[in-house]
C-alpha positions in Angstrom: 83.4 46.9 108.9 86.9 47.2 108.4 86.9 43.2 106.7 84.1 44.2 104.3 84.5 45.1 100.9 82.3 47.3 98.7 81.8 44.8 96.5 80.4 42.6 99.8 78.2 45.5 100.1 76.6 46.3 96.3 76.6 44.1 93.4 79.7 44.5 90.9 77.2 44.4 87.9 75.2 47.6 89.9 78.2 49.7 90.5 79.1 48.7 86.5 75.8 49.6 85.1 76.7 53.0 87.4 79.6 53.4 86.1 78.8 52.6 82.5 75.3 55.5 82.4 77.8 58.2 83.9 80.4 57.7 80.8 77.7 57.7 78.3 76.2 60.4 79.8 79.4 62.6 80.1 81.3 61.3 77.1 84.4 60.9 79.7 85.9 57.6 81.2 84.8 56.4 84.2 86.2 54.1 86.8 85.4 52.3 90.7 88.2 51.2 92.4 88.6 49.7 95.9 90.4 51.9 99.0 93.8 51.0 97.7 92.6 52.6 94.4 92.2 48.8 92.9 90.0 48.6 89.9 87.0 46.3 90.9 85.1 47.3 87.8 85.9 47.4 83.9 87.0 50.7 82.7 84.4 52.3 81.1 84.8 55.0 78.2 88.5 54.5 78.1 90.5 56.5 76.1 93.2 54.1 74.3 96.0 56.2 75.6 95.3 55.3 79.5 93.8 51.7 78.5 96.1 50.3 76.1 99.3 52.0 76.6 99.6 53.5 79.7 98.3 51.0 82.3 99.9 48.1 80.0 103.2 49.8 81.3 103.9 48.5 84.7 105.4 51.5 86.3 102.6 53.6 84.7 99.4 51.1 86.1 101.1 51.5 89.5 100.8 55.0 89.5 97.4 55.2 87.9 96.6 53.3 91.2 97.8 55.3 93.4 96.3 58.7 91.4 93.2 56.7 91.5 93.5 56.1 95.4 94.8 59.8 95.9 92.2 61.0 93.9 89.7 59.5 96.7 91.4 60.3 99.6 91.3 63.9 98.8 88.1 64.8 98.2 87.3 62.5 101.6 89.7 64.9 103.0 88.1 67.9 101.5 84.6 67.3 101.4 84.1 68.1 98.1 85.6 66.5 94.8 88.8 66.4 93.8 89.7 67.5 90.5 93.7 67.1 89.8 96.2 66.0 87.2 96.9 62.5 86.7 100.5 61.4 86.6 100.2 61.3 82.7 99.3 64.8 81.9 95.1 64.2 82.3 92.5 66.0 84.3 90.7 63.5 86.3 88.1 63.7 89.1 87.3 61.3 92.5 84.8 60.9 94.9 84.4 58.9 98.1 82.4 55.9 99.1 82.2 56.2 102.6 80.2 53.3 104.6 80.0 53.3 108.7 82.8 56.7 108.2 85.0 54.0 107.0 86.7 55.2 103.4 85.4 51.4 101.2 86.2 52.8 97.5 86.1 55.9 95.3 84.4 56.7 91.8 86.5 58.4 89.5 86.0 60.1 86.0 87.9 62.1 83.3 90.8 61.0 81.0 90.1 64.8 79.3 92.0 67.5 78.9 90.8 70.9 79.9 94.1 73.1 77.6 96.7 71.9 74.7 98.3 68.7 74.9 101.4 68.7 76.4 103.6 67.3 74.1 106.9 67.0 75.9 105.3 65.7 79.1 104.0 62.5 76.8 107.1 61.9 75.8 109.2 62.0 78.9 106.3 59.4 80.5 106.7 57.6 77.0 110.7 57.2 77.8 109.6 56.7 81.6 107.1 53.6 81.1 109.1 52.2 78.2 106.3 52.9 75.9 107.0 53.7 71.3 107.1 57.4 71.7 105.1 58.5 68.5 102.4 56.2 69.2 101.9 57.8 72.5 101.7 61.0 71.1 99.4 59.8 68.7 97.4 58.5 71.4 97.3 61.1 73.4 96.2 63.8 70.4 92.5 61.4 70.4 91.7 62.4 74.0 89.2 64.9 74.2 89.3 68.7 75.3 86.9 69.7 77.2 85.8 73.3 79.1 87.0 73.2 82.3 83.5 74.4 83.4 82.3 70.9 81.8 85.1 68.8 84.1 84.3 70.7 87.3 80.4 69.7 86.1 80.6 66.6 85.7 82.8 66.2 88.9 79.9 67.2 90.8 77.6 64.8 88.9 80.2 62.4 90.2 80.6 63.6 94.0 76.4 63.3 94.0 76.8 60.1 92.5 79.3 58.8 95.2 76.6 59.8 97.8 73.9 58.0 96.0 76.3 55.0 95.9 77.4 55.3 99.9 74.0 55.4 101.2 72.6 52.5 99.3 76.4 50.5 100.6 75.5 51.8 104.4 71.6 50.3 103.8 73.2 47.0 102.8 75.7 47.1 105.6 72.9 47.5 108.1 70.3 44.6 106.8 74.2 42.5 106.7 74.7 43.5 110.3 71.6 42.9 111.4 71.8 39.1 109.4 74.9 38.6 111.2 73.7 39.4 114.6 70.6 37.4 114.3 72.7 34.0 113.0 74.8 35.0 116.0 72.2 35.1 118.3 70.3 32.0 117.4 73.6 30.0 117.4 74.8 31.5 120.5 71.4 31.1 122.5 71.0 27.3 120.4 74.4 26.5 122.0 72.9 27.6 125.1 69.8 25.7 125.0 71.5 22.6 124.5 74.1 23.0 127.3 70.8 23.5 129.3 69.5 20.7 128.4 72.7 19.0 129.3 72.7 20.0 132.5 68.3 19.4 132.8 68.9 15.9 131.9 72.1 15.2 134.8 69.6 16.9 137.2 66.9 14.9 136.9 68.9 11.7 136.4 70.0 12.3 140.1 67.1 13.3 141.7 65.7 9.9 139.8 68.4 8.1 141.5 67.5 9.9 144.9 64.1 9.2 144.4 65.0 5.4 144.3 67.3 6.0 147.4 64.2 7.6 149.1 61.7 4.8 148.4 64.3 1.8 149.3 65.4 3.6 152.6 63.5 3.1 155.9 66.1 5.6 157.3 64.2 9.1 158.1 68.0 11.0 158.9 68.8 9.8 155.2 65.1 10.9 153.9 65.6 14.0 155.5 69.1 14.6 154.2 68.2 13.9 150.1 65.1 15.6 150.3 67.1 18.5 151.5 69.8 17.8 148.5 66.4 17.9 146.3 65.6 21.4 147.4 69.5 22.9 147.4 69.8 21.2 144.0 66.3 22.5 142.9 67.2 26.2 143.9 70.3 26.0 142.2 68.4 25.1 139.0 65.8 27.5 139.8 68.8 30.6 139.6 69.9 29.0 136.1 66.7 29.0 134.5 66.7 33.1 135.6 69.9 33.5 134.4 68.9 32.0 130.9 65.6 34.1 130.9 68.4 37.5 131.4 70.7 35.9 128.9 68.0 35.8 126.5 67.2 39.2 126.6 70.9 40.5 126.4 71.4 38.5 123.2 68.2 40.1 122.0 69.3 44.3 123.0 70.5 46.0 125.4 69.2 45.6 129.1 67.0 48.3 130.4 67.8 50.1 133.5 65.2 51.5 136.2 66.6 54.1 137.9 65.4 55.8 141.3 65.7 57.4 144.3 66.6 54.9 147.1 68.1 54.3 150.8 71.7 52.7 150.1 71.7 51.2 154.1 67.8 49.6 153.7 69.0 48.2 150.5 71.4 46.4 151.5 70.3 45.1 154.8 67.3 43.7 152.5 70.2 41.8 150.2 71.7 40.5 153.4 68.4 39.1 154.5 67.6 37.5 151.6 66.1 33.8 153.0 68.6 32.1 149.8 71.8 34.2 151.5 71.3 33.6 154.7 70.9 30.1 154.3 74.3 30.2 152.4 76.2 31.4 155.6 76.8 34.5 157.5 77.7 37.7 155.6 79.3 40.6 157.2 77.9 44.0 156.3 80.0 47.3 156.6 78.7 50.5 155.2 81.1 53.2 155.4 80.1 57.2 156.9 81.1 58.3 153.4 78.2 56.9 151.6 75.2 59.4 151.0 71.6 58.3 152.7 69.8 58.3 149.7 71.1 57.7 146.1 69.7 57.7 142.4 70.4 54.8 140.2 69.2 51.2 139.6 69.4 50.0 142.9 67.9 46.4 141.5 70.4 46.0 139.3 73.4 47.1 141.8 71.4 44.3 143.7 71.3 41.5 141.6 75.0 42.3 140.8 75.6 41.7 144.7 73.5 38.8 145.0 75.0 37.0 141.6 78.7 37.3 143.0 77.4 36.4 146.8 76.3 33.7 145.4 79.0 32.7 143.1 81.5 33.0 145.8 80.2 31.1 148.5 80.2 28.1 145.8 83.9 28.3 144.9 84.5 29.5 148.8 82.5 27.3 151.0 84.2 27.6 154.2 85.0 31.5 154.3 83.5 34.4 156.2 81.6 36.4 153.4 82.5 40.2 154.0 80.6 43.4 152.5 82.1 46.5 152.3 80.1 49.5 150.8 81.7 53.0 150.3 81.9 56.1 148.5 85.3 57.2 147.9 84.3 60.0 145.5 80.9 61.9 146.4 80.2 65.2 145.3 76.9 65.8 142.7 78.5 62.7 141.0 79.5 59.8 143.0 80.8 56.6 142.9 79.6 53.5 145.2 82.3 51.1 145.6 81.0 47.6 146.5 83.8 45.1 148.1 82.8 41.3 148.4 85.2 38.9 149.9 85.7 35.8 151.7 88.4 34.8 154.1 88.5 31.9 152.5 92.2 31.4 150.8 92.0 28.3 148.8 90.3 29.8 145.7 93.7 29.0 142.4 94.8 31.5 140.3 93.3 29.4 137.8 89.8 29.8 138.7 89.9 33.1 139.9 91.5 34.0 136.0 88.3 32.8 135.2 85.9 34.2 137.0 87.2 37.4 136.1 87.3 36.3 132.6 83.9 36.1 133.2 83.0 39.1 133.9 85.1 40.8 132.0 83.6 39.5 128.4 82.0 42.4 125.9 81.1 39.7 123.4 77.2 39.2 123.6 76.7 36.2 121.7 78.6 33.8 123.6 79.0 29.9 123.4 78.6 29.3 127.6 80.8 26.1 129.0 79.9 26.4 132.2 76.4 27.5 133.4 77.3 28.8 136.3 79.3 31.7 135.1 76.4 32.8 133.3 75.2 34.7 136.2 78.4 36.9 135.9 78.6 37.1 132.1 75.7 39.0 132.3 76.6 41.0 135.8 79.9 42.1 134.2 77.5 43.3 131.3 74.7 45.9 133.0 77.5 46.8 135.0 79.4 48.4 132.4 76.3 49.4 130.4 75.9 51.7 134.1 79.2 53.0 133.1 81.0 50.5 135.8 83.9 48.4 136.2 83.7 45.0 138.2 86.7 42.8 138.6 87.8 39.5 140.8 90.9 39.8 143.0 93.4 38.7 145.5 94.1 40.7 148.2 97.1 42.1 150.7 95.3 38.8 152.6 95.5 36.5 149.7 91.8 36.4 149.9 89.5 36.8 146.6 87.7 39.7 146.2 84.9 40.9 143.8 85.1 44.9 143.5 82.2 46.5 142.1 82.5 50.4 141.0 79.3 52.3 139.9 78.6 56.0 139.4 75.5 57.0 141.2 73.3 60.3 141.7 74.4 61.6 145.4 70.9 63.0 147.3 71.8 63.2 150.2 
């Protein structure tokens, strides 16, 4: 919000045409500037004393700017509008345009006077801004006076007329947000599609080439061993195709949780057993005395979390032990399940583990993905923190990596 402008958000001819109805409609000037009190429209109703001589002075256009900007600011401030004296000696008025609570430009009327000129004001600011004295005070003897009933009117009119002006800006900002998201989307899940593809077309190119292998070789050891590469290879692409089915729907809204009751030991002694984990090597499970039975959250989610960075470690740490540590270092009514992966495994760089954290760690939804496989944990860092967790990658006291997982959870029992 804070790089759009109100003009990005309503048409300057609209705000003019505004502008314009008000100072027919009041007899009085009118004016919109930007938050830094910037005209962004053409004066209209000007009196010749603020047009012609005042704001051609440099010193005095300065301060007309800042009034202007004050003028805005104050009746933000306030809640109300703001009716003050301008720097020349005029009653003018100000309201807010407010888009997203974010302060995008004011609306400002007046250029009246509401009691008797005061002459020796004009002629100090005449001295001041290097403007012919007499024809300032000729100037100034044109501008109307008005009741002050009448200026406190039609600083109302204008204060309603801000809030006509801010709603239709915040309408626009929405159907521009929403534009923006969608472009993002489509680009983000195009790039996607097309690194998919990428990777479809190397798959299938080497399970071609293994299919040749296969049909030249009498050998059934080497049969045995690339139809097994088929299946590990076909899994693998199998897990991608899931994680492009999630990243679709986080690119579309937010993820939706299922929370329950469940048994925290059963659920993970089912992750464990998982045919795809076990396969992958032995993991150690460790559920500390501190964890409650029973426990109310997503449990599936918490699972897929575990399985994702299972998985993603035992392909950057091949020859480790895989270690599970589950405990509940804060439990009352609220508590919160701490979930340790490692791997004794010590040859993981700084480098990679920078990424994989990286990773993890991303807010930005609509993401251009290099490498497919930390897809999986793009969007495991992300229902993760929509459960109001952290996850992070590690090195330990034992220069081994470690995933930590931290979720609050519902303590049963």
């Amino acid at each position: 919000m804070q790089s759009l402008k109100l003009t990005d958000l309503i048409d300057i001819s609209i705000l003019q045409k505004v502008q314009d109805a008000f100072s027919e409609y009041t007899n009085m000037a009118s004016l919109i500037a930007d938050e830094n009190g910037v005209p962004i429209t053409v004066g209209s109703g000007f009196t010749r004393f603020c047009m012609d001589l005042t704001r051609s002075s440099e010193l005095g256009y300065s301060r007309c700017m800042e009034c202007d900007r004050m003028g805005g600011v104050s009746s933000l401030k306030n809640g109300k509008p703001s009716v003050y004296q301008c720097h020349a000696g005029l009653c003018d008025f100000a309201a807010p345009i407010i888009v997203d609570n974010c302060y995008v430009g004011s609306i400002m009327g007046g250029q009246i006077l509401t009691k008797p000129l005061d002459e020796e004001h004009i002629k100090m600011r005449a001295a001041e801004y290097g403007i012919d004295e007499q024809e300032y005070l000729n100037a100034a003897r044109e501008v109307h006076i008005k009741d002050e009933n009448d200026a406190l009117k039609a600083a109302d009119f204008i204060f309603k007329l801000a809030d006509i002006l801010s709603e239709m800006a915040y309408k626009n900002y929405q159907a521009l947000k929403t534009s923006r998201n969608l472009e993002k989307a489509a680009c983000s899940q195009a790039s996607f599609i097309i690194d998919m593809n990428s990777d479809l077309q190397k798959n299938i190119k080497n399970w071609m080439l293994m299919a040749g292998n296969i049909a030249e070789s009498n050998n059934i050891n080497e049969i045995r061993t690339v139809i097994s590469t088929f299946l590990d290879e076909g899994q693998k692409f199998l897990a991608s195709i899931e994680d492009t089915v999630e990243y679709a729907k986080m690119t579309d809204g937010e993820i939706e949780l299922a929370e329950e009751e469940y048994n925290v030991r059963e659920k993970f002694e089912e992750l464990i057993a998982d045919e795809e984990l076990a396969e992958a090597g032995k993991i150690i499970l460790n559920i500390n005395e501190n964890v409650p039975v029973l426990m109310f959250g997503d449990a599936g989610r918490i699972g897929q979390a575990v399985i994702k960075v299972l998985q993603r470690l035992r392909s950057i740490a091949p020859n480790g032990e895989m270690n599970l540590d589950v405990s509940c270092p804060h439990c009352s009514y609220a508590a919160e399940l701490e979930i340790k992966i490692s791997t004794t495994d010590t040859n993981v760089n700084a480098e990679e583990l920078y990424d994989l954290h990286n990773s993890m760690m991303s807010k930005n939804k609509y993401l251009n993905i290099n490498n497919l496989d930390d897809v999986g944990l793009t969007i495991t860092g992300r229902f993760i923190r929509q459960m109001h967790g952290t996850i992070s990658a590690v090195k330990n006291d034992n220069s081994e990596i470690e995933f930590i997982i931290k979720v609050p959870q519902l303590a049963i029992s």
